[in-house]
TORNULO-848842 format. One line per field, with one value per residue: residue in three letters; x, y, z of N, C-alpha, C in turn. Coordinates in steps of 0.1 Angstrom, whole numbers, plus 2048, in hexadecimal, padded with zeros to 3 digits. Layout:
BEGIN
aa ALA; ...
nu X; ...
nv Y; ...
nw Z; ...
cau X; ...
cav Y; ...
caw Z; ...
cu X; ...
cv Y; ...
cw Z; ...
//
This chain:
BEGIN
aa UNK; UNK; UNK; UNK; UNK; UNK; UNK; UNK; UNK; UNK; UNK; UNK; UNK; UNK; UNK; UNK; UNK; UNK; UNK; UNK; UNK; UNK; UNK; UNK; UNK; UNK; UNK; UNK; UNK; UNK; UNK; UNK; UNK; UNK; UNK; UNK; UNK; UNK; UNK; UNK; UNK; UNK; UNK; UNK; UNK; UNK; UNK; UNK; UNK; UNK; UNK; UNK; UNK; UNK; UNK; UNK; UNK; UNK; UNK; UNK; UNK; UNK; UNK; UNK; UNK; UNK; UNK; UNK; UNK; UNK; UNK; UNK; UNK; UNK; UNK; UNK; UNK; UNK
nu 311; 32A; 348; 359; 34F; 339; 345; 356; 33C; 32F; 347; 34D; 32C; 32F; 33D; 334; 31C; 326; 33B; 328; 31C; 305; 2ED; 2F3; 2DB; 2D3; 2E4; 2D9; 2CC; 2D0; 2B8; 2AA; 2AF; 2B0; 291; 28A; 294; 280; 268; 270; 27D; 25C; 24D; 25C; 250; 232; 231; 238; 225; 209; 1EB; 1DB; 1F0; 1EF; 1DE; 1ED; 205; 1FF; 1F5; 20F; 225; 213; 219; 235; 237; 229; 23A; 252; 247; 23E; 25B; 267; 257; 25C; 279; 274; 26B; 281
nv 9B4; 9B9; 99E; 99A; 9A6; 995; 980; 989; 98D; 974; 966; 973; 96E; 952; 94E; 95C; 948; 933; 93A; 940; 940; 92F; 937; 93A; 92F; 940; 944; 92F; 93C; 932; 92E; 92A; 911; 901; 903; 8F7; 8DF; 8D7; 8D1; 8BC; 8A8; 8A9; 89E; 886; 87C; 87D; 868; 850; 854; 845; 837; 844; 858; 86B; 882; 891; 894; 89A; 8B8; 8C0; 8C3; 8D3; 8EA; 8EF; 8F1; 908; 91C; 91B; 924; 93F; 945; 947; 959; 970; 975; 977; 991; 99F
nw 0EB; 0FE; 100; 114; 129; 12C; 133; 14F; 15F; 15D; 16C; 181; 191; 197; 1A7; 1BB; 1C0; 1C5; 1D8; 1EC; 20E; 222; 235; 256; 271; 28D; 2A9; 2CA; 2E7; 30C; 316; 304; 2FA; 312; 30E; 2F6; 2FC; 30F; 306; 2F8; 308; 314; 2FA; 2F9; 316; 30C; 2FA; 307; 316; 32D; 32E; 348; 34A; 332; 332; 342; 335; 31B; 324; 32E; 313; 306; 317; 314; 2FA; 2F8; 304; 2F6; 2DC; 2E7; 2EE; 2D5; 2C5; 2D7; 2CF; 2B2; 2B4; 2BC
cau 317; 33B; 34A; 363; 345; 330; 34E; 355; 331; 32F; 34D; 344; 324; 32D; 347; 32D; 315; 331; 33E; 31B; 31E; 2FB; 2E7; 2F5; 2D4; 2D8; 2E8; 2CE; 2CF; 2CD; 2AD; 2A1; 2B3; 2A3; 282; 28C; 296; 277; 25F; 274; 271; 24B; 248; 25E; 246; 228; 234; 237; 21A; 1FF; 1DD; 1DF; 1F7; 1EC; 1DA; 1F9; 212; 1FB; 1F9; 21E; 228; 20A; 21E; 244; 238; 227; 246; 25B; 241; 247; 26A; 268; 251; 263; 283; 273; 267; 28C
cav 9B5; 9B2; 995; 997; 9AC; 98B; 973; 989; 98A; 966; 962; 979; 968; 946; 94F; 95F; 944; 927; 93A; 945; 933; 92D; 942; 935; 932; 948; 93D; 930; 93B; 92C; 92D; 925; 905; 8F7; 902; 8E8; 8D0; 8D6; 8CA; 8AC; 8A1; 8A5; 897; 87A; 879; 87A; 85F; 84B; 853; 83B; 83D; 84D; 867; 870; 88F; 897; 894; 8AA; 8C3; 8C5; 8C1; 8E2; 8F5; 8ED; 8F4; 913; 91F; 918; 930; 948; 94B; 94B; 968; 97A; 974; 981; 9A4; 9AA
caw 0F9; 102; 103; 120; 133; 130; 13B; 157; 164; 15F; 173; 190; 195; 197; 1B2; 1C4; 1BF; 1CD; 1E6; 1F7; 21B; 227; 241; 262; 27E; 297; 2BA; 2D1; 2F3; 314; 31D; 2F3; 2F9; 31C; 307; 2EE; 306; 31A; 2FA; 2EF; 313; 314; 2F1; 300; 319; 309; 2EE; 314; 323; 32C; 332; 356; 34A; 326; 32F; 343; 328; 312; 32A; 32C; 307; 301; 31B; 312; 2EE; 2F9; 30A; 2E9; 2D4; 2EE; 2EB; 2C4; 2C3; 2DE; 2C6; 2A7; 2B3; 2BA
cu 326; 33B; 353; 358; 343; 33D; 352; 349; 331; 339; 34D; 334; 323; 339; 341; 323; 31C; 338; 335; 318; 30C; 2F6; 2E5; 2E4; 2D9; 2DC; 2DA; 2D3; 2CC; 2BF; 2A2; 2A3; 2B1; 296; 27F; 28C; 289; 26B; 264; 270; 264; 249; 24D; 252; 237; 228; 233; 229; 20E; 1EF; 1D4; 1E4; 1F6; 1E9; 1E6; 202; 20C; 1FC; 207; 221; 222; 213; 22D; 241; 234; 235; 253; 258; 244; 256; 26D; 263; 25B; 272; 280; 272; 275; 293
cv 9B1; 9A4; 990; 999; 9A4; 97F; 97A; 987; 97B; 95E; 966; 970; 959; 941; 952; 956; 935; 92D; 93E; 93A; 936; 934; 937; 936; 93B; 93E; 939; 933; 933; 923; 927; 913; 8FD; 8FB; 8F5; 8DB; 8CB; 8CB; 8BC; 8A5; 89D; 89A; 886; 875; 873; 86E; 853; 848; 84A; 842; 847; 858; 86E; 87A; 89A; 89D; 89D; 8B4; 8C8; 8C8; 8D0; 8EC; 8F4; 8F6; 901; 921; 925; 926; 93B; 94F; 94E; 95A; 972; 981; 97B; 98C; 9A8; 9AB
cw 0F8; 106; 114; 128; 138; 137; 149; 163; 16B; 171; 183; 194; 199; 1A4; 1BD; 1CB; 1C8; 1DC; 1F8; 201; 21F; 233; 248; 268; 289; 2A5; 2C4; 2E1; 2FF; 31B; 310; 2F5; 304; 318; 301; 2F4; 30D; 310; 2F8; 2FE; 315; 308; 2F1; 309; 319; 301; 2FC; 318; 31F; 32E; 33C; 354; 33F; 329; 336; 33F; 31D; 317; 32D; 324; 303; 30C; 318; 300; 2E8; 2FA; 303; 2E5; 2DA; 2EB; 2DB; 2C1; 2CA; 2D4; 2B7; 2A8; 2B2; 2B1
//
């Protein structure tokens, strides 16, 4: 095999391999981001809640987190 071939190779790949920036996340929108907010609240919440409001705070936390899934799915089809 050539010699230069392999030192160019070499050198193309290692330029490619340093200067490869990371796959950004995509943007979240408005409504992705009071989803999020909505769960950490609950899970604030629930982390809170006493004996009185425990079944409360799960039933919030199962719907904020429902909510989320929602939006995720909706987000993958497109």
């Amino acid at each position: 095999m050539d010699l230069g071939l392999l030192k160019k190779l070499r050198k193309g790949f290692s330029t490619k391999v340093i200067n490869k920036e990371p796959d950004k996340p995509p943007a979240l929108s408005h409504e992705e981001k009071l989803a999020i907010e909505e769960v950490e609240i609950a899970r604030s919440n629930f982390n809170d809640a006493d004996e009185d409001t425990i079944d409360l705070a799960i039933y919030e936390l199962m719907v904020a987190e429902e909510r989320l899934n929602l939006l995720i799915k909706n987000k993958k089809k497109k």
